[in-house]
C-alpha positions in Angstrom: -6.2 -21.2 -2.3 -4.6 -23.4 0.3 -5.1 -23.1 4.0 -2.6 -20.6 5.2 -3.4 -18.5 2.5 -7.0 -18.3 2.5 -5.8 -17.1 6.4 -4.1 -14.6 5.8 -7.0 -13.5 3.3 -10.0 -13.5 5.9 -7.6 -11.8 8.3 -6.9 -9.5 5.5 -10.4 -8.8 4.9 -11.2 -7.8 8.6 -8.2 -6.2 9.0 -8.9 -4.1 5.7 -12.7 -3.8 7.3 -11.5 -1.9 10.6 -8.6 0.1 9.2 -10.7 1.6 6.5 -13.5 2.6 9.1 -10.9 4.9 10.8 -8.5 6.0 8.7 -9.1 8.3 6.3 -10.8 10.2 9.5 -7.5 10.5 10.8 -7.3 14.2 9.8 -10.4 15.2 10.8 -9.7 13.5 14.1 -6.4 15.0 14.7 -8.4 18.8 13.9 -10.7 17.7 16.4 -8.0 17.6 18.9 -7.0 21.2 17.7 -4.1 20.4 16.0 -3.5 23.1 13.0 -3.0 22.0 9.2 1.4 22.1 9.3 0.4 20.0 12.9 -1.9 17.3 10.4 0.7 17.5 7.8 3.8 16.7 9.6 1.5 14.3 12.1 0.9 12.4 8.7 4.0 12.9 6.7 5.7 11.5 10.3 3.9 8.2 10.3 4.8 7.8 6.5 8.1 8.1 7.9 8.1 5.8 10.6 7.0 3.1 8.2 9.6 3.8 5.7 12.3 3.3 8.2 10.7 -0.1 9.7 10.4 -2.1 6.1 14.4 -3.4 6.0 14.0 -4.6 9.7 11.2 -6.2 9.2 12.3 -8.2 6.1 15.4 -8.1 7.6 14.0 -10.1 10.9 11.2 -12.2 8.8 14.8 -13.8 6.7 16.7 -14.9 10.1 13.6 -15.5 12.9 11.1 -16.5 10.8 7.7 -14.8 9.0 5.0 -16.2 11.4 6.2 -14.6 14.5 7.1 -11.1 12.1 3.5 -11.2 11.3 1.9 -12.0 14.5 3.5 -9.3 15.8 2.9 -6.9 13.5 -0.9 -7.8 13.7 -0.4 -7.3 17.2 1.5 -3.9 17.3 -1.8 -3.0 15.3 -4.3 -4.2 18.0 -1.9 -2.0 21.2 -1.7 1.0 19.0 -5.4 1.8 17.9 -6.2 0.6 21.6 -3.8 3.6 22.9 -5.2 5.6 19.9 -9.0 5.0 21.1 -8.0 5.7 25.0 -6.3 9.0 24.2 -8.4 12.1 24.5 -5.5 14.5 24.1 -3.1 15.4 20.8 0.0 15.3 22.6 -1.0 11.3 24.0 -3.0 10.4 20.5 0.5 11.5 18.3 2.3 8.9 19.5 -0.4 6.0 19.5 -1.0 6.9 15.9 3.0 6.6 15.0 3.6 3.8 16.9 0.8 2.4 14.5 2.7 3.6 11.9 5.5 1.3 12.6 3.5 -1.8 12.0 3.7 -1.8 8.5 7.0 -3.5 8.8 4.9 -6.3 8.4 4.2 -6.0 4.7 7.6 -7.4 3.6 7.5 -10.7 6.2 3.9 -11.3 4.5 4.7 -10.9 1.3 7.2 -13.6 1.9 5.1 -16.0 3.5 2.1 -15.1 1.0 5.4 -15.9 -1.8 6.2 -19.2 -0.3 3.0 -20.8 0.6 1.7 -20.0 -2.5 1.2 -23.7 -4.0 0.0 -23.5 -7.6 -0.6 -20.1 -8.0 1.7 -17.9 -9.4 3.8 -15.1 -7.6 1.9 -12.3 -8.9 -2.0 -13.8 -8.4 -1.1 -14.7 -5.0 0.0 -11.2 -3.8 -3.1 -9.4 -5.8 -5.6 -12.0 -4.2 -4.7 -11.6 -0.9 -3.9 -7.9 -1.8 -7.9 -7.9 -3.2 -9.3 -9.5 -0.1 -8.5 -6.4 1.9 -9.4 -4.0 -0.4 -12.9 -6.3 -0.2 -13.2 -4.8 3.7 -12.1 -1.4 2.4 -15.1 -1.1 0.7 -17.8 -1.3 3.5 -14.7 0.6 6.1 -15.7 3.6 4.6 -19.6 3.6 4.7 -19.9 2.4 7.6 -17.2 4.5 10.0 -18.4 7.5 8.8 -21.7 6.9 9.7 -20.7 5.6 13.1 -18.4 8.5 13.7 -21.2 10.8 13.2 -23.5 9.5 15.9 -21.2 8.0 18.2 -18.2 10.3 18.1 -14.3 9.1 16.9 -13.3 7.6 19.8 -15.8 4.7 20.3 -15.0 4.3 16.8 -10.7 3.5 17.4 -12.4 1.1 20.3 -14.9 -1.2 17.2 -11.4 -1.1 15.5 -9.8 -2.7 17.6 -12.3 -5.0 18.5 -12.0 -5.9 14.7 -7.9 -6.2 14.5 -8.1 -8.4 17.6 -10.3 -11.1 15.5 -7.8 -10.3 12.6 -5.2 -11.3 15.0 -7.0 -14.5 16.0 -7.2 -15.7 12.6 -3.5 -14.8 11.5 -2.2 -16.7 14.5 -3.1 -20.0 12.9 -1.2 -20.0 10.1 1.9 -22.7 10.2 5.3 -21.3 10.7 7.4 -21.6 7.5 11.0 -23.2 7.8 14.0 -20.9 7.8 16.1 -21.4 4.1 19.0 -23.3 5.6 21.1 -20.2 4.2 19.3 -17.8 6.3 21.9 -18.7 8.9 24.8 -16.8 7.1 23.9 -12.6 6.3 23.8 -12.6 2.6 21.8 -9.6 2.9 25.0 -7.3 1.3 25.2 -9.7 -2.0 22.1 -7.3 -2.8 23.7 -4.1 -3.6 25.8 -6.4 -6.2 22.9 -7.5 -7.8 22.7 -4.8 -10.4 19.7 -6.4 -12.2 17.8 -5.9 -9.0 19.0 -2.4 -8.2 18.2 -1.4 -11.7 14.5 -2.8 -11.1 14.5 -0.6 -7.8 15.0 2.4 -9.6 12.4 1.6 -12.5 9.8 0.8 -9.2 11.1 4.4 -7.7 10.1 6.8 -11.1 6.4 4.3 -11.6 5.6 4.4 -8.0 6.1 8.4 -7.5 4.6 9.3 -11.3 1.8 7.2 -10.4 1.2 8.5 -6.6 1.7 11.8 -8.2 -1.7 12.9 -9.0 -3.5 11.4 -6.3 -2.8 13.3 -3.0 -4.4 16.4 -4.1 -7.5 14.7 -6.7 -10.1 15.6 -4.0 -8.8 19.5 -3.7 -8.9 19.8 -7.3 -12.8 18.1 -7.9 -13.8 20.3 -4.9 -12.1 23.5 -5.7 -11.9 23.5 -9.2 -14.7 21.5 -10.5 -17.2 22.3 -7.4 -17.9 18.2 -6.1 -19.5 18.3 -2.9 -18.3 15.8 -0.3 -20.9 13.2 -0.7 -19.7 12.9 -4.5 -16.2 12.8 -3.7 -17.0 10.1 -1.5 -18.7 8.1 -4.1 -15.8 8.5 -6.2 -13.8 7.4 -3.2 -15.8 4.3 -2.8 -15.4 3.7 -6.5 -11.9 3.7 -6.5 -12.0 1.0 -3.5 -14.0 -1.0 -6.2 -11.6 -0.6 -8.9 -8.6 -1.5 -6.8 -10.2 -5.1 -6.2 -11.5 -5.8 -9.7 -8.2 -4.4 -11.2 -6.2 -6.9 -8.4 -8.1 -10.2 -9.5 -7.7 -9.3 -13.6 -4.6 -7.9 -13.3 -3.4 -11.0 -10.8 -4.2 -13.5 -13.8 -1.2 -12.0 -16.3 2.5 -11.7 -16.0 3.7 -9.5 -13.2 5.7 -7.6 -16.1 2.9 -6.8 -17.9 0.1 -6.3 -15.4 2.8 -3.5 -13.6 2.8 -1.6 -17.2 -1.2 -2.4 -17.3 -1.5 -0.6 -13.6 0.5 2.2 -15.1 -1.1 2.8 -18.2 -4.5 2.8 -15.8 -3.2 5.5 -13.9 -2.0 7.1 -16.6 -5.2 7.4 -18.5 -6.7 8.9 -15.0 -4.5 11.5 -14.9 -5.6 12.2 -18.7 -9.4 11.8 -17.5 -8.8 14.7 -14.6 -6.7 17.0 -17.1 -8.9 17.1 -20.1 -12.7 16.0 -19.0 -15.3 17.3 -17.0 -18.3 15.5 -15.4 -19.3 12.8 -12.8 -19.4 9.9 -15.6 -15.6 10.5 -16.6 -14.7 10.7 -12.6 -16.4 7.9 -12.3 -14.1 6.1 -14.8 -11.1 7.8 -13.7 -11.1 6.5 -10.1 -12.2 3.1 -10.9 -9.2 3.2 -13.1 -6.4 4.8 -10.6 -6.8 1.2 -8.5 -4.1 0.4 -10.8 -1.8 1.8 -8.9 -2.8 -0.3 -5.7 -3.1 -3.5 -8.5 0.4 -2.8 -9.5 2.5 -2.2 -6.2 2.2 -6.3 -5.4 2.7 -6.8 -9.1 6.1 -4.9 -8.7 6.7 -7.2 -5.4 5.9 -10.3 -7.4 8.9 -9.5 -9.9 11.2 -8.9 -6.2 11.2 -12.8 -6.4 13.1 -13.6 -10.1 16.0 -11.6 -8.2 16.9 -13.5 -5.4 16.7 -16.2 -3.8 14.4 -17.3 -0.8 17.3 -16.6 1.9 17.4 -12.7 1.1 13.4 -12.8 -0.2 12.5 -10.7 3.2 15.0 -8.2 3.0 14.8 -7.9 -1.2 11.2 -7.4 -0.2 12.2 -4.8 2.4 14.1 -2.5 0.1 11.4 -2.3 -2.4 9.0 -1.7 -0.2 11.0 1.3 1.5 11.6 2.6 -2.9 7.5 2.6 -2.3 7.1 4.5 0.7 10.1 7.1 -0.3 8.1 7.5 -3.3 5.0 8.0 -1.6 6.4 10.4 0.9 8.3 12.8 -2.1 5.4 12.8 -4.7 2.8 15.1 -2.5 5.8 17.6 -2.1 5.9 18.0 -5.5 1.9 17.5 -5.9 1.8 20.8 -3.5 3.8 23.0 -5.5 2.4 22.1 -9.0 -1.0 22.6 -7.4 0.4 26.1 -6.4 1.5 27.2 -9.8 -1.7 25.6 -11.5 -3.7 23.1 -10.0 -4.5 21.4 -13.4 -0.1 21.0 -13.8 -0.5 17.8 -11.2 -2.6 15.8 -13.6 -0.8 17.3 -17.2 2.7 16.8 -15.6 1.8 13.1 -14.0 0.1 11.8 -18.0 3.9 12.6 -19.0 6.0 11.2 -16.9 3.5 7.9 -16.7 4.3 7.6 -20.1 8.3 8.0 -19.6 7.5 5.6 -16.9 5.8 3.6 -19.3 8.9 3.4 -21.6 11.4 2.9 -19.3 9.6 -0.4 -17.2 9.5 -2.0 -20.6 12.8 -1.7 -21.9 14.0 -3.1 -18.5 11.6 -5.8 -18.2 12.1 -6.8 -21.8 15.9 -7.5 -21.1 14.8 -9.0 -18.0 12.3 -11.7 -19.5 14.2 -14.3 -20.0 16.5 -14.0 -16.9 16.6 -17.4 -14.7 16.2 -17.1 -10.9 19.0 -15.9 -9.4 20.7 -18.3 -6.4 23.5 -17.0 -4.2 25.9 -20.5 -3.1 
């Protein structure tokens, strides 16, 4: 790992170490403020929108300014948004710290970029899952330790060690080099993309994995509380687990093709969902979410193949477009989570093995005709 990339890993890693503290508090948090459950949902389902909308500008920007100053300030958005989100004491002032938060993830497709070029020797795919792994590292301890802090010294002083922690993330990430502009970044060749119909076809292959495998997830912890009576400390453990199985699953995965450590991710996935459906116990739980951090393991796998699409003058944008497939997937799957819940909460886990496996057919007829496909250059 070369200089600028073992960067953006320790920055990773802190980041990935404050953002975990917090986050999945959010809720509780936002309750605390007295907001009702439709507030919380549409508070949440709104930042998922506001990063959805922000992925083509960023990739969009990273292709004709430049990555390094896309990612500084992304880092930096970060630090001014959990600030305003630790000063505000009232819903109607925290809503729109938390979504302007929200739109900082428009720096995932300028990093995945830079992480892409300044790769050296490793391939495409280990690079993203390293760094990818090095945040996940953080997002191991995040957990344990916010909400311990939380508990004695209330939320807010807990947005304030946040950002504390993003502002020494920010210190490292502003050290990396700046990475030349591709000399045909000066001309838009942004709209050669909806010609490419290799590449469009791989965007709706990454749309049906992405939402089967986010499928079963949003409501896992309503189903092991309601239906097979975890308490909260266990589903935290579980929790904690999965956190584990995302990194170990990002370094093994990261040493294979990108093509067949996606379909590896999947197939984890899938086998959780089978786990869930048919078994009982805190053993096979155990197993199941140490396996679902496929599905973290295989989103930068499924970035990684981005690059044999286009070439480095459109990689931002290309990047862009499949990260917005991701988020649209992400924001579609719960809906239809809620209502197989509804009808029978065990449907969300029977349904999601099934389509995995579609899925499962599907990514590998596509990748097989795409194996041997050179690199495609735009003149």
């Amino acid at each position: 790992m070369n200089r600028n990339l073992l960067l953006i890993a320790l920055s990773l890693f802190t980041w990935g170490l404050g953002e975990s503290a917090y986050f999945p508090l959010i809720p509780l948090y936002l309750q605390k403020l007295e907001a009702n459950p439709f507030q919380i949902g549409a508070i949440i389902g709104g930042f998922s929108l506001v990063g959805s909308i922000s992925y083509l500008p960023g990739g969009y920007l990273s292709d004709r300014i430049g990555r390094r100053p896309m990612i500084v300030a992304g880092w930096a958005i970060g630090v001014i948004a959990t600030f305003l989100m630790a000063v505000s004491s009232r819903l109607e002032f925290f809503v729109p710290a938390y979504l302007f938060y929200g739109l900082s993830v428009f720096v995932l497709p300028p990093m995945n970029s830079y992480i892409t070029e300044a790769r050296g020797k490793l391939s495409t795919g280990r690079a993203l899952t390293l760094t990818s792994a090095f945040y996940n590292l953080g997002a191991i301890v995040g957990p344990l330790f916010g909400g311990k802090f939380a508990d004695v010294f209330g939320f807010r002083l807990l947005f304030f060690v946040a950002t504390g922690i993003y502002i020494i993330s920010t210190a490292i990430v502003y050290f990396i080099h700046p990475q030349p502009l591709d000399e045909k970044s000066k001309d838009d060749h942004s709209n050669r993309l909806l010609a490419n119909q290799k590449f469009l076809m791989f965007l709706v292959v990454l749309f049906f994995a992405m939402f089967t495998m986010y499928l079963p997830q949003p409501l896992a912890s309503n189903y092991l509380q309601n239906q097979q009576n975890l308490n909260l400390t266990q589903i935290g453990q579980l929790y904690s687990i999965n956190a584990l199985g995302i990194v170990i699953l990002n370094l093994v995965l990261g040493h294979t093709d990108p093509r067949r450590g996606f379909l590896l991710g999947q197939a984890a996935v899938g086998i959780f969902a089978l786990i869930l459906w048919r078994c009982t116990g805190m053993p096979w739980f155990i197993l199941a979410f140490f396996l679902v951090g496929g599905f973290r393991a295989a989103r930068p796998l499924a970035v990684a193949q981005v690059r044999s699409f286009v070439s480095p003058s459109i990689m931002g944008i290309a990047y862009g477009l499949a990260d917005t497939v991701n988020a649209i997937a992400m924001i579609l799957a719960p809906l239809l989570a809620g209502i197989l819940y509804d009808i029978n909460p065990s449907w969300i886990f029977s349904w999601s093995f099934l389509a995995i496996l579609l899925s499962l057919i599907l990514a590998s007829l596509v990748t097989v005709t795409q194996k041997h496909q050179p690199l495609v250059e735009y003149r």
